[in-house]
Backbone as numpy.savetxt, mean C-alpha at the origin, in Angstrom:
# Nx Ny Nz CAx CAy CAz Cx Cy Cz
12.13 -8.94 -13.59 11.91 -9.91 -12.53 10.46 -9.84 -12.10
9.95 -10.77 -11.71 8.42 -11.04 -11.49 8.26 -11.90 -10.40
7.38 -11.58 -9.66 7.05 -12.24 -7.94 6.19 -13.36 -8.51
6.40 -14.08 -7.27 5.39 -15.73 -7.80 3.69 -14.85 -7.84
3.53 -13.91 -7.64 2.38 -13.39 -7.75 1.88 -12.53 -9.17
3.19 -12.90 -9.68 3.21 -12.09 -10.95 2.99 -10.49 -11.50
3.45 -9.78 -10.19 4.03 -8.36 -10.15 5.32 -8.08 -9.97
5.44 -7.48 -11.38 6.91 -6.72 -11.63 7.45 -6.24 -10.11
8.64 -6.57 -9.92 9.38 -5.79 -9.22 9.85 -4.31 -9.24
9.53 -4.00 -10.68 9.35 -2.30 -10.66 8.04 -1.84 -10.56
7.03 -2.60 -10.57 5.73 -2.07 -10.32 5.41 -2.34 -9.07
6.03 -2.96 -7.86 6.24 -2.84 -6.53 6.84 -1.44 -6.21
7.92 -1.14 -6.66 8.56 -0.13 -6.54 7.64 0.61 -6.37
7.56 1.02 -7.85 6.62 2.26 -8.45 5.40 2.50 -7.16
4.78 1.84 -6.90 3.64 1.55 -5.64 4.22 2.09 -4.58
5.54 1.52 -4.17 5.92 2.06 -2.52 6.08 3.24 -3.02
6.71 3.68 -3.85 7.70 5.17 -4.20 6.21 6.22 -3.89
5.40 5.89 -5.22 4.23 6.72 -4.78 3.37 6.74 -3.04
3.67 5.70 -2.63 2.52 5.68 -1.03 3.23 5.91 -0.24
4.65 6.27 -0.52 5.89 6.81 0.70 5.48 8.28 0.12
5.07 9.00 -0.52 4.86 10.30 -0.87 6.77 11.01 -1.50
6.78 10.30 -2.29 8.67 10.52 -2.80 8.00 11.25 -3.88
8.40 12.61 -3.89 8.28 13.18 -4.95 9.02 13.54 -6.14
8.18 12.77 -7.07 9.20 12.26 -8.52 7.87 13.04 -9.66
8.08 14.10 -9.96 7.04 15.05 -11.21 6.15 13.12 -12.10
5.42 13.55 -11.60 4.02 13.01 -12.18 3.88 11.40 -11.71
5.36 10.77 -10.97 4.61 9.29 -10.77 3.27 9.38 -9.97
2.92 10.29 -9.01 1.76 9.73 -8.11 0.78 9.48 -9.59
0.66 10.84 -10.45 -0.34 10.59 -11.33 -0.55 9.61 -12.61
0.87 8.93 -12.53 0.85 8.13 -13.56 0.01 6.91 -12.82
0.48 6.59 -11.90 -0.15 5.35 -11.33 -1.61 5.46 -10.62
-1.58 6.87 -10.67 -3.15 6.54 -10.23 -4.32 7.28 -11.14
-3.37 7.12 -12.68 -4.47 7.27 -13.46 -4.17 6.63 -14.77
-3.24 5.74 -15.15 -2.74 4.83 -15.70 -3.32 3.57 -15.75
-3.56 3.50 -14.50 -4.44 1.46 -14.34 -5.93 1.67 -13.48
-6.35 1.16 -13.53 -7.57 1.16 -12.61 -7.11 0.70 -11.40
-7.83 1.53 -10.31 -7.65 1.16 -8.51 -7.20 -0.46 -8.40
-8.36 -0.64 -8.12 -7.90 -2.41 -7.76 -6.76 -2.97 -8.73
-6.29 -2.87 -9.78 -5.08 -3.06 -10.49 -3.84 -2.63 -9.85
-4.23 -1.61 -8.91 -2.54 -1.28 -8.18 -2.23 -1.71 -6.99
-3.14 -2.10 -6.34 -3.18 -3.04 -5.30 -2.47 -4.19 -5.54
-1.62 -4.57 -4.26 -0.18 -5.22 -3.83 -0.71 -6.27 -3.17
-0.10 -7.81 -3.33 -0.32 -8.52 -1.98 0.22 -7.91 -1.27
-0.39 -9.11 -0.10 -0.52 -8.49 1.17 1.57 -9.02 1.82
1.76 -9.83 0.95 3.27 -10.63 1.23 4.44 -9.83 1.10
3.63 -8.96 -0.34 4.69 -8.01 -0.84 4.91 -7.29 0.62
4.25 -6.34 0.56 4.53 -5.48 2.18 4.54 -5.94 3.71
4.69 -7.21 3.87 5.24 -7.87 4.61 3.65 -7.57 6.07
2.12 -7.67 5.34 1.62 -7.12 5.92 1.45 -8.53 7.31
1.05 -7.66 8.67 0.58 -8.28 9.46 -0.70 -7.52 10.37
-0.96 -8.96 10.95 -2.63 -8.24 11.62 -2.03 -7.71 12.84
-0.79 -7.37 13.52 -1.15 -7.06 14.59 -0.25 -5.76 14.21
-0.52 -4.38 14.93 0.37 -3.29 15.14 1.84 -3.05 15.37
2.80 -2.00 14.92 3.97 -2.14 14.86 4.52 -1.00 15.83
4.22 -1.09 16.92 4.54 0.16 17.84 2.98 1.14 18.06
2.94 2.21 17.89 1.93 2.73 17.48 1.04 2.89 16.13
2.38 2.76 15.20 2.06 2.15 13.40 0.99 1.04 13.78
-0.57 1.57 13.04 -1.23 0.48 13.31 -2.39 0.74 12.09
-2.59 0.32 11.04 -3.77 0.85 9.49 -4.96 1.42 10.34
-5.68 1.24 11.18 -6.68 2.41 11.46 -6.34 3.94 11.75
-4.94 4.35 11.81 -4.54 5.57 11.68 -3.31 5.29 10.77
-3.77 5.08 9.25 -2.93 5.13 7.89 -4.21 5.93 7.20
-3.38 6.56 6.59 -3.71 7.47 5.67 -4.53 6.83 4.42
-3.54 5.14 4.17 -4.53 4.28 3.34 -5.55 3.71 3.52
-5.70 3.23 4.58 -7.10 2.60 5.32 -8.30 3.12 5.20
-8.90 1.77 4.84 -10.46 1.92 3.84 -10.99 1.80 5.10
-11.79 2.37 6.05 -12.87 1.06 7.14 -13.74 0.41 6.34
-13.89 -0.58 6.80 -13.68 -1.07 8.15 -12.55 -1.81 8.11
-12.22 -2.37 6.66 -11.49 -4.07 6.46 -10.42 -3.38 4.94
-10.17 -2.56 4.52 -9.37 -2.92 3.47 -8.43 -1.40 3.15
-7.55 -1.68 1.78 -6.62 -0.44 2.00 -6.77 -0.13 0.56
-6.08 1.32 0.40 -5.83 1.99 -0.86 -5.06 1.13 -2.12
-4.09 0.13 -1.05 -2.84 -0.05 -2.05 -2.60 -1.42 -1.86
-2.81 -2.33 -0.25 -2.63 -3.70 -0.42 -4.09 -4.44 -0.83
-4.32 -4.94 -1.26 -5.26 -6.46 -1.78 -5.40 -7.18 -0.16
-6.30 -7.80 -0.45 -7.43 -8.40 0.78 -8.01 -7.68 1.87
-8.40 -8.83 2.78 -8.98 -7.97 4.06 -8.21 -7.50 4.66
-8.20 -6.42 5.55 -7.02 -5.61 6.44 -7.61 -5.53 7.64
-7.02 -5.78 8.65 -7.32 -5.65 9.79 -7.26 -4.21 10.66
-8.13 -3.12 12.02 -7.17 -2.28 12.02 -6.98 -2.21 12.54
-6.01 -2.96 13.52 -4.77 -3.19 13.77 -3.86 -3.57 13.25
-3.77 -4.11 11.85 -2.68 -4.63 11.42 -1.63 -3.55 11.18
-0.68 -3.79 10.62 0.61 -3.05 9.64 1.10 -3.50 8.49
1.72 -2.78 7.93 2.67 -3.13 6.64 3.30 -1.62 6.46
4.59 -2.44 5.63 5.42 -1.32 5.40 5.30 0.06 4.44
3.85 -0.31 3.77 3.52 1.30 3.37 2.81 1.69 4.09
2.81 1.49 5.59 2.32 2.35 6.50 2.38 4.21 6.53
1.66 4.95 6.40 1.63 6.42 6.10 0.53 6.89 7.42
1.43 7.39 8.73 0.32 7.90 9.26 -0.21 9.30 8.96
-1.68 9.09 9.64 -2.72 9.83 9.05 -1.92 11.46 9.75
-2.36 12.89 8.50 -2.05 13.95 8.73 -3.11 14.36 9.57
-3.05 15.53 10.88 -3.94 16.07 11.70 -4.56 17.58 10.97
């Protein structure tokens, strides 16, 4: 199955599984040394991203968040305030 964006629905998977930190022996490293960076990057639809914060869940304290404007794993600009559901907050 394939999104009108033309990413596999198991290569969605594969993406959340690894950025939820699910430990499965070697996916983090397959996927992040398998394709090039920007190749694993998700729309922004897939993860249901939005610009405004989800409680305290907010990408300037995600673990993925590029500053100023972008992320590890979704495609386009990111706001930081926004959210999406591979939200990972940041470890202290």
């Amino acid at each position: 199955m394939t999104t009108p964006q033309g990413i596999s629905r198991r290569r969605v998977l594969t993406i959340a599984a690894g950025v939820a930190g699910v430990s499965v022996t070697g996916a983090a490293t397959v996927i992040g040394t398998s394709t090039p960076a920007q190749a694993a990057k998700v729309p922004q639809k897939i993860v249901k991203y939005q610009d405004t914060p989800k409680g305290e869940q907010r990408c300037d304290n995600c673990e993925l968040f590029e500053a100023p404007s972008s992320c590890k794993n979704v495609d386009g600009t990111i706001a930081a305030q926004g959210w999406c559901t591979v939200y990972r907050k940041k470890q202290a």
